[in-house]
N, C-alpha and C positions, 0 to 999 in steps of 0.2 A: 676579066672580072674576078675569076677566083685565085690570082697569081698574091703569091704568098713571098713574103721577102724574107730573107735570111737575117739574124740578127747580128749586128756588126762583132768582130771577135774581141772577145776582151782582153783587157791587158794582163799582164804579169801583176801579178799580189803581191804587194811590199811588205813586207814590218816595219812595223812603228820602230822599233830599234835594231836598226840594222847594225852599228858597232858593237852589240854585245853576239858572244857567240853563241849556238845553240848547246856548246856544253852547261852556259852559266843558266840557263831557263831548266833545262833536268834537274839540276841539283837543290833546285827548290824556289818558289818566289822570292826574290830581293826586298825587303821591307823601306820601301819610297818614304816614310815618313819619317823624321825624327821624333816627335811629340806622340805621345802615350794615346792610348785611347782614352775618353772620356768615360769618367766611373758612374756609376748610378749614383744619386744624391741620395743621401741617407735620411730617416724621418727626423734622425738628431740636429741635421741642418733648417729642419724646418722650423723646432722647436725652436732653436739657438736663433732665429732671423725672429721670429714672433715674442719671444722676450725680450730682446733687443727692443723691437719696436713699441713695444709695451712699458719698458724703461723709459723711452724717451718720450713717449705720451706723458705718462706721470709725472714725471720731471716739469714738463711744461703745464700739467697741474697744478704743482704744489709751488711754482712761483706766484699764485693767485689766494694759496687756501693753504697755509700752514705749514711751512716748507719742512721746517725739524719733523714732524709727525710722515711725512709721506718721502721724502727724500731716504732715509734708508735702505726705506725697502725697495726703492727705485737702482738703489746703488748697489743692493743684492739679486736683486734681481739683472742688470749688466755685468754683475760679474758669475752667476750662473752663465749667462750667454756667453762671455769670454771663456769660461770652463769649458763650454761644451764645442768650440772653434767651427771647425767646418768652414763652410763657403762664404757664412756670415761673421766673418771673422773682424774684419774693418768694419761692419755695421757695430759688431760688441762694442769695440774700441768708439767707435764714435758715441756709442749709448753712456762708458763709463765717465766720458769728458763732458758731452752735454750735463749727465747726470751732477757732476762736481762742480762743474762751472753753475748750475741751477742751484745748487743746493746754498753756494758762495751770497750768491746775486739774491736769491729769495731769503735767505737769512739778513741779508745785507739792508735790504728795502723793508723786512717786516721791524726791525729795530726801529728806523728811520722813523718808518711813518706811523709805529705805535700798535703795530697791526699783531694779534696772538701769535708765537710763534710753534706755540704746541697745541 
């Protein structure tokens, strides 16, 4: 009852890379990665994404309500966000073409149909 069993012997401990030699692990870690570490987002990306999308809200306003009067400041407002780049950089870009192609199309229909343009 009290017989106690021995544990089986273990094996030999491999390394994970056994063709490099143990000179090259002294001389300091190998950097495995190519691509950069990821940077911290800046508050200025933040800004540059929420103007952006505040251009293109407006935008899709002023094709209903007076496009000359609010299209401007639609179109200064996507090119501050184009100013300030960052991560929303293709969001700007897409704000300053929504922003022209509205401004076309809402000038375009308020002629048409008689409607104030300013």
């Amino acid at each position: 009852m009290g017989r106690t069993t021995a544990a089986p012997p273990s094996l030999p401990r491999r390394t994970a890379h056994t063709s490099r030699s143990a000179a090259a692990y002294e001389s300091g870690p190998r950097r495995l990665v190519s691509t950069p570490a990821r940077t911290a987002d800046r508050p200025a990306d933040a800004v540059a994404g929420l103007l952006a999308t505040l251009a293109i809200f407006g935008s899709c306003i002023a094709l209903a309500y007076r496009p000359v009067r609010i299209m401007p400041f639609t179109i200064l407002i996507a090119l501050i966000a184009a100013g300030i780049g960052g991560r929303n950089q293709r969001l700007a870009a897409y704000a300053l073409v929504i922003s022209g192609a509205c401004f076309i199309v809402g000038t375009f229909f308020a002629i048409i149909t008689n409607h104030p343009i300013f």
